[in-house]
MARVEXMI-615922 format. One record per atom (N, C-alpha, C): residue in one letter; y, x, z. Coordinates in steps of 0.1 Angstrom, whole numbers, plus 5000, padded with zeros to 4 digits. Layout:
! residues N
AYXZ
...
//
This chain:
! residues 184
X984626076019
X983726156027
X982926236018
X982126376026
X981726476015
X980026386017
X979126496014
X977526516017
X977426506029
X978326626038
X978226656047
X978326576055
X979726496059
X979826356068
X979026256065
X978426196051
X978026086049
X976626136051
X975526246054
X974226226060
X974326216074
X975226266079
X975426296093
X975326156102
X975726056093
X976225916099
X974425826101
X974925756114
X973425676118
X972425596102
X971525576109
X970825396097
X970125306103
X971225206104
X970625066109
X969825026102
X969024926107
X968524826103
X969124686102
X969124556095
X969224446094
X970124386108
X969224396117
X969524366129
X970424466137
X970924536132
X971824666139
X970924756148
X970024766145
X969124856154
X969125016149
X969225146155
X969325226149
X968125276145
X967425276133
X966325336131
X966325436123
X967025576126
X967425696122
X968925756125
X968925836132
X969825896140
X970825936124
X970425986115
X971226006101
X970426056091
X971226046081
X969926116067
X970326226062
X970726336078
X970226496075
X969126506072
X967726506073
X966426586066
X966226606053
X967026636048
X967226656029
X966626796030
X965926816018
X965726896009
X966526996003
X967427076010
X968927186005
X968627195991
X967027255984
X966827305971
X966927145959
X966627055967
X967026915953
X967726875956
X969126905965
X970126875961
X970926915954
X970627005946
X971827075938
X972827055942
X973827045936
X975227115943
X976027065954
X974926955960
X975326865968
X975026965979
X975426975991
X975626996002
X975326976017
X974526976020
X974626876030
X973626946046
X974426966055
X974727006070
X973226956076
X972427056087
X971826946099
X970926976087
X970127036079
X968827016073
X968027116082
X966927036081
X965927126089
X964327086081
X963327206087
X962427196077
X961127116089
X960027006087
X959726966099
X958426896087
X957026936098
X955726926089
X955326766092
X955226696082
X954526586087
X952926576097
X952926516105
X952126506119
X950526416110
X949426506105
X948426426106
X947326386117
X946926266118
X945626186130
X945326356134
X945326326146
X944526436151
X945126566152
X946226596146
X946826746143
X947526756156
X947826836168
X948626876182
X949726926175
X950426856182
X952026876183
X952827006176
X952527106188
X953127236182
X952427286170
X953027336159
X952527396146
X952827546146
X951827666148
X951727796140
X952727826134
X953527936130
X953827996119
X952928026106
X951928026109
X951028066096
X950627936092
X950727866103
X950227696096
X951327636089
X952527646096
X953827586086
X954027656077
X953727776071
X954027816057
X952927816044
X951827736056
X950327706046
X950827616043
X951927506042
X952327376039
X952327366024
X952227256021
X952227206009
X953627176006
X954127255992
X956027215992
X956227105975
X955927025977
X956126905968
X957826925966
X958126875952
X959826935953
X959826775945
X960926745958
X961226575957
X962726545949
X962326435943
X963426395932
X963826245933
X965326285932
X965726115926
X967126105925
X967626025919
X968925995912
X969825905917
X971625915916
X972025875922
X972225685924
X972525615937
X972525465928
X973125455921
X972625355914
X973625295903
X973125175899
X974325085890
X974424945889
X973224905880
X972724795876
X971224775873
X971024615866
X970724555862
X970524405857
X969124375853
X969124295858
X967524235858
X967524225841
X966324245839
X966024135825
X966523995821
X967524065806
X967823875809
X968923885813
X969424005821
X971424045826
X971723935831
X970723845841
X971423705847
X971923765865
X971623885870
X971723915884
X972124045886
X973424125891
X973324235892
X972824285905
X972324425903
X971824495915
X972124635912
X971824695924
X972024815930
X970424865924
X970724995920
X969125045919
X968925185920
X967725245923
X967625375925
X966325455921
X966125525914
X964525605915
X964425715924
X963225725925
X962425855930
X961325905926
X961026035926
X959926055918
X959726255923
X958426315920
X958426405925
X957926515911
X957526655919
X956926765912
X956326815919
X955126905910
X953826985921
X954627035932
X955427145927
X956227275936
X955027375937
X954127385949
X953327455951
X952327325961
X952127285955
X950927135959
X949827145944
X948727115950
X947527115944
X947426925946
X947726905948
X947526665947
X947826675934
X947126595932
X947526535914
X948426375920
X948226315928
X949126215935
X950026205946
X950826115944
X951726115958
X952225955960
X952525935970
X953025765973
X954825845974
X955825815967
X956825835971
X957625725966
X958425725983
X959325565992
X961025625989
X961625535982
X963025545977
X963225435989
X964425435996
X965225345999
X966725335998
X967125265995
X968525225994
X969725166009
X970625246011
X971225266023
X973025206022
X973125116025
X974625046021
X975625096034
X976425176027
X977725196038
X977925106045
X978725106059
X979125006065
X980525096072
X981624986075
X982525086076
X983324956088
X983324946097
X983824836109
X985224846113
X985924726113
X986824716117
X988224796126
X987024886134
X987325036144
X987025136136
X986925116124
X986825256115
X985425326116
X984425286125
X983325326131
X982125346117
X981525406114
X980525406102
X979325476105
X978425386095
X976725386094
X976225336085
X975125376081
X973925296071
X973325156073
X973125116065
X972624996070
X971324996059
X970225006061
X968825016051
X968524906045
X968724856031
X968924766029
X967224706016
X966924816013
X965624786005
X964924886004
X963724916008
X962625035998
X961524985996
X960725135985
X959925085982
X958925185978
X957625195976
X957025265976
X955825255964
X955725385957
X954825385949
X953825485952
X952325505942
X951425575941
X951625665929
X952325785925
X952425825913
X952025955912
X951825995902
X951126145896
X952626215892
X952526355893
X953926415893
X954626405881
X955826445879
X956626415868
X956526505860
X956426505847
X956326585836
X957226705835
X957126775831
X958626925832
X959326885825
X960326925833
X961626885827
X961926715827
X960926615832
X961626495834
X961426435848
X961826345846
X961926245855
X960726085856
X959726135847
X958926055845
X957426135853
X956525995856
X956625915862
X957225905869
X958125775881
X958725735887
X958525615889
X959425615903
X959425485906
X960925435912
X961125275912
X962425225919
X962325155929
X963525155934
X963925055941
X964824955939
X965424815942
X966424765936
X966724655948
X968124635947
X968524515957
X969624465951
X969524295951
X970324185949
X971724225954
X972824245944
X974424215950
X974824135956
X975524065963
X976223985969
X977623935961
X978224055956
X979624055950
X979724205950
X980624205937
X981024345928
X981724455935
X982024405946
X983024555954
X982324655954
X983424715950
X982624875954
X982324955968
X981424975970
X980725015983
X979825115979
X979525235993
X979225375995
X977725355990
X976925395991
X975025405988
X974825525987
X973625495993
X972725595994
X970725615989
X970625675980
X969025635976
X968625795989
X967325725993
X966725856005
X965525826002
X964625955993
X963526005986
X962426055996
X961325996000
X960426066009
X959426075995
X958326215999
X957226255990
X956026245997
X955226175998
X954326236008
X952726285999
X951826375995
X951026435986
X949626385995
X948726335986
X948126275990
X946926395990
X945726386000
X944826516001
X945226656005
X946426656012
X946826796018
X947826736026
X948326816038
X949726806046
X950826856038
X951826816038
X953026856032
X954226876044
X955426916037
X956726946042
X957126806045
X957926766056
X958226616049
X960026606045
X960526726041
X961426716033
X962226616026
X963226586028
X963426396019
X965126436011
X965226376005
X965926365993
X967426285997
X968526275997
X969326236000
X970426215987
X970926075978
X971726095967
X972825995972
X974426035971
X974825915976
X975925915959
X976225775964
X977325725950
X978225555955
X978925585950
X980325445950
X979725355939
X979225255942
X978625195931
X979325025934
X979724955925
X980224825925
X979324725928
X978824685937
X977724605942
X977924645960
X978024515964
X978024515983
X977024395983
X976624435996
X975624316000
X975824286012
X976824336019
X976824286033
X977524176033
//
């Protein structure tokens, strides 16, 4: 499957509950050459702010340019456990915050007997960080979840930014990869 089919697809929860229709809301500009259908641009909702948003209000937005890397395989300290693991991490863009809380979660293919397919949300996590240096990837933050067994299975890390002291875009980050770790 491309970008394209694999955001398109639901994200369960634990319990098979769908809690996200799919992880189209990506960011087209951090994905680089990745691809991916169904992106739309949509302002996060602060206490108090009414529903409909202006034109002149949605381009007053704050554009934080969200980052993170594809999963990949990971070992505890010590190499006694493998996991699945993923970062995220951001840049000003055109934001005045010197901080942001940005939530990586990790998203395990699922692929059913009927051929039928979804996400299944399998860990996030959330930090308070100041933006990343130019040209890197620092500071950041991870996420990580316990293997079950080495098969190779689909993943997905999904990057939210959110800037602390201003409204922002809520734009999210979308990285998928075949990584040898399943947990279902």
């Amino acid at each position: 499957m491309d970008a394209v089919e694999l955001s398109a697809l639901p994200v369960l929860d634990e319990s098979g509950t769908v809690i996200r229709e799919s992880l189209s809301d990506v960011s087209p500009d951090a994905l680089g050459d990745q691809k991916v259908a169904g992106t739309q641009f949509r302002l996060t909702k602060r206490p108090g702010q009414k529903r409909g948003l202006s034109r002149r209000r949605l381009f007053g937005a704050c554009m934080p340019v969200t980052g993170g890397d594809d999963p990949h395989e990971s070992t505890e300290t010590g190499g006694t456990k493998n996991q699945v693991s993923a970062h995220g991490w951001w840049r000003k863009g055109e934001c005045s915050g010197t901080k942001a809380t940005v939530k990586a979660c990790l998203h395990e293919l699922w692929v059913a007997d009927n051929g039928t397919k979804h996400w299944i949300q399998k860990k996030c996590n959330s930090k308070e960080i100041k933006p990343a240096k130019k040209n890197t990837n620092k500071p950041r933050m991870n996420v990580r979840a316990n293997c079950s067994n080495l098969k190779l299975t689909g993943w997905a890390n999904y990057v939210d930014v959110d800037v602390h002291g201003t409204w922002d875009n809520s734009l999210k980050l979308a990285k998928y990869r075949n990584v040898y770790c399943r947990i279902l």
